[in-house]
N, C-alpha and C positions, 0 to 999 in steps of 0.2 A: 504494500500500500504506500503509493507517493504521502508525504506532507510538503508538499513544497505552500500550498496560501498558508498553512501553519510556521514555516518558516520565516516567510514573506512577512506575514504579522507580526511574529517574535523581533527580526531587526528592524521594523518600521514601529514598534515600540521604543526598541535598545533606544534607537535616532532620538524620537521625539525626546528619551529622558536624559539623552546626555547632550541636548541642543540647547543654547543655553538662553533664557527667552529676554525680549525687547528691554531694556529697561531705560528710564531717563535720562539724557543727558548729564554730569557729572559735571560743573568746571565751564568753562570758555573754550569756544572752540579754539585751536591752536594748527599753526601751520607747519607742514607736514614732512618729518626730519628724516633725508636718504641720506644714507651710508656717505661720506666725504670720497670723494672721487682720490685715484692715486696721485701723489704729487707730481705736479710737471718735471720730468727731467731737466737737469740745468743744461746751459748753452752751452757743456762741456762734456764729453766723453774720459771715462777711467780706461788707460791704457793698459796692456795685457802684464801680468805682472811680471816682473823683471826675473834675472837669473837669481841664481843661489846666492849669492855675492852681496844683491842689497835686494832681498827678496819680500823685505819689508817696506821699499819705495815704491812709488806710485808714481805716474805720469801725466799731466793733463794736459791735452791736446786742445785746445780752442774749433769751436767750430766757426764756419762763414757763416755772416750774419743774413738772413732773407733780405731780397731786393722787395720793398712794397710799389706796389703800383695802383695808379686810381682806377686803370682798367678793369671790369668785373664782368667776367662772362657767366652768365645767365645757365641756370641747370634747366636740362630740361625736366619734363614731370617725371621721369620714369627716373631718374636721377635722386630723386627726393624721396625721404623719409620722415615721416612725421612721429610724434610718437606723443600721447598721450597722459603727465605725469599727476597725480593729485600735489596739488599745492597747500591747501588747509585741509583740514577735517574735524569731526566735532558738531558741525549744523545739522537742522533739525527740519527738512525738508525746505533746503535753501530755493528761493523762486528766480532771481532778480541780483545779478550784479551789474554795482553803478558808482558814481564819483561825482564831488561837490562840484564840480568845474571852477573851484578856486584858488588853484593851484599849490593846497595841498601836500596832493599827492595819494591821497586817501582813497578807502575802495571801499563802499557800503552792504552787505549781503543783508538782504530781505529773506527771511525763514516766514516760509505759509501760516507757522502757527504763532507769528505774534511779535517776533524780535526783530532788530534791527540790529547788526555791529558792525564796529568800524574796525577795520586792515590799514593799521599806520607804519608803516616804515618796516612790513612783512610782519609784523605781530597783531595778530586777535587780540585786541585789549579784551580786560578781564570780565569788564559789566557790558551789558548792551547801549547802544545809543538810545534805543527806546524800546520799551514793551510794552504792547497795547493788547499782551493775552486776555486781557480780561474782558476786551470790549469786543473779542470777534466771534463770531464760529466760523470753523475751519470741520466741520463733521462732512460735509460734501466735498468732494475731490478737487472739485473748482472754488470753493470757498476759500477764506481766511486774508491774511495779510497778503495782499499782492501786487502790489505797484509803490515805486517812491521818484519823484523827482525835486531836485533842487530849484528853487527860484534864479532867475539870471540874476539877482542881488543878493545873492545869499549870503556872501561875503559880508556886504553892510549888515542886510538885515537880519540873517540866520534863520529865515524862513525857508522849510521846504513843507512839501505836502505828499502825502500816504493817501492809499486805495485800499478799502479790507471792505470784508462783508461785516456788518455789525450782528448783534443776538437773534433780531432778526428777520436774520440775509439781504438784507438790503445795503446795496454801494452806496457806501459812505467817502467823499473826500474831504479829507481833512489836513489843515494846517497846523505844525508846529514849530516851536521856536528854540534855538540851542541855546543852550543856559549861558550865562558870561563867564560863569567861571573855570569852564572846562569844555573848549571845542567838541569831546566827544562826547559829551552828555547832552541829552536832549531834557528838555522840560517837560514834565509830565503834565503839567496845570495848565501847561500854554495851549492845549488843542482848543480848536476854533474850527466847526464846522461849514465846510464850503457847500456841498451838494446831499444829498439823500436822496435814492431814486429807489424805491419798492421794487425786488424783484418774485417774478412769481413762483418762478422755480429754483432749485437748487445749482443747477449748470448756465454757463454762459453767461459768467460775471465780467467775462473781460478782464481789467484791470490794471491794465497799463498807464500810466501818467507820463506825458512828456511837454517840454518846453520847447515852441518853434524855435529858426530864428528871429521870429515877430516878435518875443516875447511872450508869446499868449500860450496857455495852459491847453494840450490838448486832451482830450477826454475819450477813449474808446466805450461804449457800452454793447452788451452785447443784448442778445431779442429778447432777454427775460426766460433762456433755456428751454428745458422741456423737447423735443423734436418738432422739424419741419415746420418753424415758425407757429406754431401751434395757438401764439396768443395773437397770431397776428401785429408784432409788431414793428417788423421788419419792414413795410411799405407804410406806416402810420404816423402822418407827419405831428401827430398832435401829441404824442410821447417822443420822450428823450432815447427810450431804449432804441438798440438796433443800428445806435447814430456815433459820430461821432462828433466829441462836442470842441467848440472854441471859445474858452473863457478866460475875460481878463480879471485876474487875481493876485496884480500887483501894481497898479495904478493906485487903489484906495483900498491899504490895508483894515479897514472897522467894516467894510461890506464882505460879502461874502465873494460875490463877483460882478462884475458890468460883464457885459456884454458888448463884441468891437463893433464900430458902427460900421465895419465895414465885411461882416460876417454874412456869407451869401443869399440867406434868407432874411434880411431885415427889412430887405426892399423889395422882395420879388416871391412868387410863391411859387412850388413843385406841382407842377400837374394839375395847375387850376385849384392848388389848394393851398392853405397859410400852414407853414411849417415853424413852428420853433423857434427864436432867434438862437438861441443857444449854438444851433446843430450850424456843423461843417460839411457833413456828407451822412447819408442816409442807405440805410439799406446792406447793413452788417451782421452778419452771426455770430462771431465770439473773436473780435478782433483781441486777440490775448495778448501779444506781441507788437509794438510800432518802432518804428524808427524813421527822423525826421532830414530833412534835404530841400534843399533849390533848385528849382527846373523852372526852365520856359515851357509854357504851355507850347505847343505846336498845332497849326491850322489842320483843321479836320481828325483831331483824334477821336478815337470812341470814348463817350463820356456814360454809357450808358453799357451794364454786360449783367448775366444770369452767370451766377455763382453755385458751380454740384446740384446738389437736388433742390435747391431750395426753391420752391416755388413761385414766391412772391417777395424773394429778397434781390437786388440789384442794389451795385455802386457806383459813382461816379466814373471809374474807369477799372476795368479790373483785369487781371493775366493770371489764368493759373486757379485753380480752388486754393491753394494753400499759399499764393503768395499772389497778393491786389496791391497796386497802386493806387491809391483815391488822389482823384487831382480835379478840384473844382477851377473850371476857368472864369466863373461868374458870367459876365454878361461878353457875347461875343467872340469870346473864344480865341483873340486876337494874340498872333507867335508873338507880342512884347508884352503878352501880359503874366505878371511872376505871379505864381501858385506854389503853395508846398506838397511834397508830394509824400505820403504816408506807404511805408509798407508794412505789409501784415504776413506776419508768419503767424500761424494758429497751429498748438499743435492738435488743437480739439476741433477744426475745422472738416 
């Protein structure tokens, strides 16, 4: 008589009891220490050792020194080797790495469940820059902390502003301010809420926050989750969701935000309908990821494209399910008119 499921069970016990299970983080995270490479040889070679005579002398031969040249020929791909190293470890479902653009030097990591720390001069300081555990849920796979960007004054003002889902699930942007007594330390007292926007489902928080070169705050939101635009908000100009937003939130620090007067629906409306002043482009599914740039708009581009299954989601200009340009040319369309152009990586697209 075989027992091999009886076996099968016995070492898929043994595993489970000597696998050792999840526990908490311990400590700050800390950057992550490889073996010290062999010493560089000197510019000098040890000569063979001598006869019996002085067989305890040595020789050193000098070598020729390399000719440098500014010339640099180019490797081809097959050439190249890439190679993958951990640098810190220690984070706790890190989302988001980024830097104050004040030159620093600083590297900020966003962990999904709450934290914020700073990377100065290759050390994880010990405390976090901020924890806002307590104000988020992070129970859905797309929920919790997930977006941080610096103000382009941040240097003066020490204003940046965070994206998390609050208790509940609703995208929250909020402002906070770095204490004076210690650049890495964030204020806990200083949050100052900029947006709340109700979402209805658990997925498709979006979360990214960035600063054009305009100055102005851009805002991804995603359709309010769920499948296949399901609450229909994706083609709905009369919510925020699905959109993405353009707000200014550093002209008049006591408000929350203005609004630029020169944001594409202030003056004109989509489809024979009034849209939002907020929104910059319409017609998004979980833009998770942005990143911002300069272009000329150019005469005759497609400003208008059907994104995967989604039925009744379109954007301004889009390439790819998984990577869209949005680029509003406002009125006209004309090759001298400057637009920013946002791309979207999603990995939940």
């Amino acid at each position: 008589m075989k027992h091999y499921p009886a076996s099968i069970l016995f070492f898929a016990l043994l595993l489970a009891a000597c696998t050792p299970a999840f526990s908490p983080r311990e400590g700050a995270p800390a950057a992550v220490t490889s073996p010290a490479p062999a010493a560089a040889a000197e510019n000098t070679v040890a000569a063979a050792p001598a006869r019996a005579a002085d067989a305890a002398a040595t020789e050193t031969i000098p070598l020729p020194t390399p000719t440098v040249t500014s010339e640099v020929t180019p490797l081809a791909p097959d050439q190249v080797r890439i190679r993958l190293a951990p640098a810190y470890d220690g984070f706790e479902a890190p989302v988001f790495l980024t830097h104050a653009g004040d030159g620093s030097g600083r590297l900020f990591v966003v962990e999904k469940t709450g934290k914020i720390w700073v990377i100065a001069d290759g050390e994880a300081q010990p405390a976090p820059f901020l924890d806002v555990s307590s104000k988020i849920t992070a129970a859905g796979n797309e929920q919790g902390l997930l977006g941080l960007a610096f103000a382009p004054t941040f240097a003066e003002s020490g204003h940046f502003f965070i994206n998390y889902t609050d208790k509940q699930g609703a995208t929250t942007v909020a402002r906070y301010t770095v204490t004076d007594a210690d650049p890495n330390q964030a204020d806990p007292q200083s949050a100052f809420t900029v947006l709340t926007v109700a979402q209805p489902a658990a997925n498709h928080n979006a979360g990214m926050l960035d600063f054009g070169p305009d100055g102005y705050l851009y805002v991804p939101l995603g359709d309010g989750g769920a499948a296949n635009d399901r609450f229909g908000n994706g083609q709905n100009p009369a919510t925020l969701l699905g959109k993405i937003l353009r707000l200014d939130v550093t002209t008049d620090p006591a408000q929350p935000y203005q609004i630029p007067a020169d944001n594409p629906f202030v003056s004109a409306d989509w489809k024979g309908q009034d849209v939002r002043d907020e929104v910059w482009a319409i017609g998004l599914r979980n833009p998770w990821r942005t990143s911002l740039t300069v272009k000329r708009a150019i005469s005759g581009w497609p400003m208008s494209a059907r994104i995967r299954s989604k039925k009744s989601m379109s954007c301004n200009r889009a390439r790819r399910a998984a990577r869209i340009w949005v680029g509003q040319s406002w009125k006209g369309g004309a090759a001298s008119t400057r637009l920013i152009v946002i791309r979207l990586a999603s990995p939940f697209l």
